[in-house]
N, C-alpha and C positions, 0 to 999 in steps of 0.2 A: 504494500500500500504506500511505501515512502518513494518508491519510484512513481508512482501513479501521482500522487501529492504534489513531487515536484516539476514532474512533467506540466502538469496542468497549470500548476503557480506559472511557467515559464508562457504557457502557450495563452493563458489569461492574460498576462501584463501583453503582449503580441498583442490583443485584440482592442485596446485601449485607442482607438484611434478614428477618426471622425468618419462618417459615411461618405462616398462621394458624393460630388454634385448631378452627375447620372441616376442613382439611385436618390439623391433629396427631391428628384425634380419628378421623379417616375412617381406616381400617383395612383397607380392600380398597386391592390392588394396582392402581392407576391415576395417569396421568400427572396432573399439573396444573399450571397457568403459573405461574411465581415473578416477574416480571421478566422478563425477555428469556429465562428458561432453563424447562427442565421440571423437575420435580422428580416424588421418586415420593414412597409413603405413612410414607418415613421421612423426608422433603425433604431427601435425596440430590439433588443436579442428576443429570441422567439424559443423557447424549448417544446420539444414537440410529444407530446403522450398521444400517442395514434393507434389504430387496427387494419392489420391487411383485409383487404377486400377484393380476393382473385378467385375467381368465378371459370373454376377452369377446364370447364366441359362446354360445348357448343349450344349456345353460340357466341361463349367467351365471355358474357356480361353478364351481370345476375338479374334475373326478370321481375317485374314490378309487381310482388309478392308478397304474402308476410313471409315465406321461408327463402325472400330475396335479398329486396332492399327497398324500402319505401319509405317517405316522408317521417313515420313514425320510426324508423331506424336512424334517421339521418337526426331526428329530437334527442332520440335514446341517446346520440354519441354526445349530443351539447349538454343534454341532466349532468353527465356523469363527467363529465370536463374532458373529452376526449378533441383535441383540437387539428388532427390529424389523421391519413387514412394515403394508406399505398393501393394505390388502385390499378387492377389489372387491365393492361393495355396490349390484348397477345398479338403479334404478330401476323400469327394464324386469320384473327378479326379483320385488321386492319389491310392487309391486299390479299385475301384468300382465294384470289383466281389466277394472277400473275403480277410480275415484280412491276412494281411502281404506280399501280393503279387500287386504287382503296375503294370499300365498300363503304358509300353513304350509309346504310344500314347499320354497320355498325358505329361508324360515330352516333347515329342518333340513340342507339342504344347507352353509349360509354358517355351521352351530352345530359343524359336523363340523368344520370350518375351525379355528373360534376352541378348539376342545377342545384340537388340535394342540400349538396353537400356546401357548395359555395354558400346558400342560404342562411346554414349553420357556421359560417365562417372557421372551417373547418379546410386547413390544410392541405391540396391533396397534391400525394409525387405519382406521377404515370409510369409504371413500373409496367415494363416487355418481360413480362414473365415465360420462362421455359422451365421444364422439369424432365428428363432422360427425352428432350428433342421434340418428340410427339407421339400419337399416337399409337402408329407402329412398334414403338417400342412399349410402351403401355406409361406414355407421360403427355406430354401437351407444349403448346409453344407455336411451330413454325406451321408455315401452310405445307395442304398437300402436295404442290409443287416445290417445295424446299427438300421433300422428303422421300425422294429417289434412293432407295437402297444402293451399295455402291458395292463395284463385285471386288471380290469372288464370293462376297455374302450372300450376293440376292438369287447366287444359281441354288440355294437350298432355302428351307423356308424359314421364317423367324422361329425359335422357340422361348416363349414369355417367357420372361427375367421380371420376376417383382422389383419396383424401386427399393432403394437407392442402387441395389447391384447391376440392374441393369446397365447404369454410368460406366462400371467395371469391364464392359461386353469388348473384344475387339471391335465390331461392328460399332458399335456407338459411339467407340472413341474412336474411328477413323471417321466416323459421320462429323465428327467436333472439326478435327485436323483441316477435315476436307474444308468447312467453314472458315476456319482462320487462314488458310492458303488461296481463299478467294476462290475455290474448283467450283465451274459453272455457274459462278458469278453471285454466288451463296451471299457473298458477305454482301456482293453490290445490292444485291434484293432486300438484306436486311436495314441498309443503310434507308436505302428509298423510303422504306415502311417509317424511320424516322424521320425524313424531312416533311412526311404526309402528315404526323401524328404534328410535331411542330408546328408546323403553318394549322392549322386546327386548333388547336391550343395557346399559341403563343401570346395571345391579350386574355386566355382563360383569367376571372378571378379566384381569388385563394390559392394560385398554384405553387409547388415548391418543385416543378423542374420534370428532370426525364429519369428516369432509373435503365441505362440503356438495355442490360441484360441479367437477368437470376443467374445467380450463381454459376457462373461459367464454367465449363468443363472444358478440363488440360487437354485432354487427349490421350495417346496411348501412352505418353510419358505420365501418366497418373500416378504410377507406386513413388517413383522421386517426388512426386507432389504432396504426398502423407507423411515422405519422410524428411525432406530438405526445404519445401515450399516452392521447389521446381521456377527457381531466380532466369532460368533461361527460356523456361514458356511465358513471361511475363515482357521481356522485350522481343521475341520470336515472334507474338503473338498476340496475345492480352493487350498490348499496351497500344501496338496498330490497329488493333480492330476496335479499341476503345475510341481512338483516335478519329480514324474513320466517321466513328456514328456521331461522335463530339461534330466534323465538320459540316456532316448530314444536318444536324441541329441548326449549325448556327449559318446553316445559309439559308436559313426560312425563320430564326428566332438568337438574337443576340442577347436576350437578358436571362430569361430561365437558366438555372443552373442545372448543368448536366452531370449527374451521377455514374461513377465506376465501381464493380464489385469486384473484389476479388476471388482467385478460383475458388470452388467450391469448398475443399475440404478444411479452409481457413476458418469456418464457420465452426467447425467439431474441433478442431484441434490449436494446440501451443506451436502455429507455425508465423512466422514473416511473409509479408506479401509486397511485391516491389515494383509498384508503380512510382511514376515521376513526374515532376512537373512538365508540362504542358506550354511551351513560349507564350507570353501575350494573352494566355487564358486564366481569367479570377473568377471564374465562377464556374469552379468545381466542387463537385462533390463525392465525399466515399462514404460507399450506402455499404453497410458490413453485417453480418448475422453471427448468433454469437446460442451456440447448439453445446450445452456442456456434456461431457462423455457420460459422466455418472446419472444425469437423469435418464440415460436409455437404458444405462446399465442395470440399475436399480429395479427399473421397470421390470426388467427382463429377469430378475431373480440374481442376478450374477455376483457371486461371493466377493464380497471385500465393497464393494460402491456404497457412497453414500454422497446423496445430493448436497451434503456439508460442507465436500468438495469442492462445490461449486464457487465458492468463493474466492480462493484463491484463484481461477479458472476464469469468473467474471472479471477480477480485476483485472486479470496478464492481457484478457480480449481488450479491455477499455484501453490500457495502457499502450497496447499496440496501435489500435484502430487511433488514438492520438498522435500515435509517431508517425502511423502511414499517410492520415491527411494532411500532417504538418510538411512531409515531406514532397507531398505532388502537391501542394499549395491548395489544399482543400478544405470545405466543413465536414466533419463528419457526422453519421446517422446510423444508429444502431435499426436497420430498416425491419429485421426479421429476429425473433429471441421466444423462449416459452415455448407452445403448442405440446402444453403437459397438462395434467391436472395436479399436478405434484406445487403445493402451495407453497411451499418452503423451497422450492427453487425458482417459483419466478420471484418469492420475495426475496432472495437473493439476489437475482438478476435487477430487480427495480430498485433496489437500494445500490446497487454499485453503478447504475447509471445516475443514480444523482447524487454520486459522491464525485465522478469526474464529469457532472455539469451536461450529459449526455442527452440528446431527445434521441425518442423511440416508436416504433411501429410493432406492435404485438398481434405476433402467429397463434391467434387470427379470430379475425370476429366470428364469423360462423363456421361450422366445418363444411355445408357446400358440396358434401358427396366427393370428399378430396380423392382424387384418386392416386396421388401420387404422396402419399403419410403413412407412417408404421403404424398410426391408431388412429380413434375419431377423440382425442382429448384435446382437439387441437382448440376447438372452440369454445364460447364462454358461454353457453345456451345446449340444454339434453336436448330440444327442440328447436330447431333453427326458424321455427314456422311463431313461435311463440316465446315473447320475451320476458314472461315471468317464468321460465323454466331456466335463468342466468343462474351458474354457477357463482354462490353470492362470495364461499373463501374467498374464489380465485379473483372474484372482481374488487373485494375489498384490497386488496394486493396493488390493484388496478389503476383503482382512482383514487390519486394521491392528489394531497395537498401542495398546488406548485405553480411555479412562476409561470403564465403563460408568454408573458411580454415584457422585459424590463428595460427600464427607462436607464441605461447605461450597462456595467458588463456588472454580472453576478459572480459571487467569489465563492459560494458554497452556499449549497441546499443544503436540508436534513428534514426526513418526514420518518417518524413510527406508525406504521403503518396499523399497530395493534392500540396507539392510545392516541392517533390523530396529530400529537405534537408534530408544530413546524415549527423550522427555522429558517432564515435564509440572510445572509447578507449581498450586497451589493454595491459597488460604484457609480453615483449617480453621472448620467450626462446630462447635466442643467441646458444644453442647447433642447434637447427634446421635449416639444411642450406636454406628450400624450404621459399619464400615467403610467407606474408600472401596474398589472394587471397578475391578482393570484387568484387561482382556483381553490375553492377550499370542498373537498370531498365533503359531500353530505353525510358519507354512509360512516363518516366515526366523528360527525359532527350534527345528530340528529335534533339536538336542542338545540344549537344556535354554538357561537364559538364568540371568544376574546382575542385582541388584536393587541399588540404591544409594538408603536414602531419611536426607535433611536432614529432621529437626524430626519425626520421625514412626518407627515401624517397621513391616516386614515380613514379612507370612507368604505363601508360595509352595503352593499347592496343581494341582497340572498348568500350565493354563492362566490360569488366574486368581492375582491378586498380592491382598490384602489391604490396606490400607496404614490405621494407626491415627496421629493427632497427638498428640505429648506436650504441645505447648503450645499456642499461639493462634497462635506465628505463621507465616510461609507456608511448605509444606510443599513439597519437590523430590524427586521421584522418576523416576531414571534406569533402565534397563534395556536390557541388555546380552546380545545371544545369543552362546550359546557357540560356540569354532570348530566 
């Protein structure tokens, strides 16, 4: 934790420094990078408590249902302070007939979406989700023209591979290879699909950018990537094709910030991932998932685990996911984390994200008939059709007490999740005339709450604290539920 500490002390004082005049002037509601932090269109830091929302059976969106998404889900996410949501943008959707040409149909599907959610002023990053490629493999992601078996595999027939092993297959990692080598113009297609998704998007409100690709798969160099972190698929490969969909982007949308994952097994394991900066590009972002070994372990009966583990586990991911955006000039976002039922490890995972200042998207609001998950605990509802069936542990866990907006850079959260205490301190920027802006979780503040602010004052409106600075210097606000 003292490497995490002072990593962050180092990358907080970094962030200490005014908005541009590009971003003071821009006027729509949208994320953009500061430093290490987001900020929105009043450069408030923004920290983000969000749920994925990938819908990832055909026809890629989720349909206007109760066991989809509807108005009254998009309410459910502002009750409970959820300011954020990764929404799936597959590929597959977006030209599913050939490269460069997009179906109207489904933006008006994935437009129904963002109306929602913008309404609720609610966050959202357009995440091109893939999962073992597609179909044929028994995952999802690219169109059927993307997904040409490549021989000597296709002269025999597939034989299903459950996920995640299927990634393992020669066949699928040559299907990855073939992608990042640009064979039959693979990558060209992919790119298109993001200049279509851009130009569509690009004056969206509420948006926080593009999440270009889910967890990327190495290829057949995968065992080096479990064990080394595979440093030569990252410039081979990763870092080009990253590159690529970066320029796709920014020739239909120069302010969104575009999001890099790194390969997949980054997520499960204590590995480095080594992307780089970018010339001339500041509005990057690294979107990272953070999967600890021992909650699957655990699951599974497997002697010796214990999700206790996890802790040392959450910090080493933060601590890294710090040094990787610092070093390709980026923000970073814990995009994917959880999809357990196991309470004592996301409450692990949500307190190490707000000890290194972290915003996050949690795997996953509904489970959605996943077909590509080791279980259905992924979601927060036994019933996805029906929202008093919320798993209430997991959601207490959930919806925490926290800074949604702050009026200069914040220096340390702290919330107990089990007696509602918060804490937080902060640096105010007196140029910013907007408030800072705390959510205060209902669900361990069912009688009302006490507010305690050093260097600043407070107004109390239900859920929401207000908090103004009288001076320049760092502001402390405590809160308190009542018995």
């Amino acid at each position: 934790m003292k490497k995490l500490a002072l990593l962050l002390a180092a990358l907080v004082a970094l962030t200490v420094v005014p908005v541009s005049s590009a971003s003071a002037a821009d006027t729509t509601p949208r994320l953009q990078r500061q430093g290490r932090f987001l900020v929105d269109q009043y450069g408030r830091v923004v920290i983000v408590h969000g749920l994925n929302l990938v819908w990832k059976r055909a026809p890629y969106a989720p349909p206007d249902t109760a066991a989809g998404f509807t108005a009254e889900d998009a309410a459910w996410f502002a009750k409970y302070g959820f300011n954020g949501a990764r929404l799936g943008v597959l590929w597959a959707g977006v030209t599913p007939d050939q490269p460069g040409v997009a179906d109207p149909a489904y933006f008006r599907r994935i437009d129904r979406m963002t109306k929602l959610l913008s309404s609720k002023k609610i966050w959202t990053l357009f995440d091109m989700h893939q999962d073992q490629w597609h179909e044929e493999y028994g995952g999802e992601g690219v169109p059927d023209w993307a997904a040409k078996r490549p021989l000597p595999f296709a002269l025999t027939p597939w034989l299903p591979v459950p996920f995640p092993e299927g990634y393992w297959t020669p066949e699928v990692s040559t299907v990855f290879d073939h992608f990042w080598a640009n064979k039959d113009n693979l990558l060209t297609g992919w790119a298109a699909a993001w200049k279509l998704v851009a130009q569509h998007y690009r004056n969206q409100p509420y948006s926080m950018g593009y999440d270009l690709l889910n967890e990327p798969w190495a290829g057949i160099e995968w065992p080096s990537c479990l064990t080394t972190g595979c440093a030569a698929s990252y410039s081979s490969e990763l870092q080009p094709a990253m590159t690529r969909g970066l320029e796709a982007v920014r020739k239909a949308d120069t302010k969104n910030i575009v999001w890099w994952e790194p390969q997949q097994f980054t997520g499960g394991q204590k590995l480095d991932s080594y992307y780089t900066a970018v010339a001339g590009e500041k509005n990057l972002g690294f979107s990272w998932h953070n999967y600890c070994p021992d909650v699957f372990f655990e699951s599974q009966g497997i002697p010796g685990s214990n999700t206790d583990n996890c802790r040392d586990y959450t910090a080493d991911r933060e601590t890294h996911a710090l040094d990787q955006a610092s070093r390709m000039d980026a923000a970073p976002l814990m995009t994917e984390w959880g999809a357990t039922d196991n309470v004592n490890a996301v409450g692990i995972d949500a307190d190490g994200a707000d000890d290194a200042l972290m915003g996050w998207t949690y795997w996953a609001y509904k489970h959605w008939d996943d077909p590509t998950t080791a279980d259905d605990s992924q979601g927060l509802f036994t019933d996805d059709a029906d929202l008093s069936t919320v798993k209430m542990d997991k959601l207490r866990q959930l919806v925490r007490t926290y800074p949604q907006a702050t009026a200069g850079t914040p220096t340390t959260i702290s919330y107990d999740a089990a007696t509602g205490l918060f804490s937080m301190t902060y640096t105010p920027k007196l140029s910013i005339q907007q408030p800072t802006q705390i959510f205060v979780s209902p669900l361990t503040s069912p009688h009302g709450y006490d507010v305690q602010v050093t260097g600043g004052t407070a107004t109390k409106t239900g859920s929401t604290v207000l908090v103004r600075a009288t001076s320049a210097k760092t502001v402390t606000v405590k809160v308190t539920p009542k018995p």
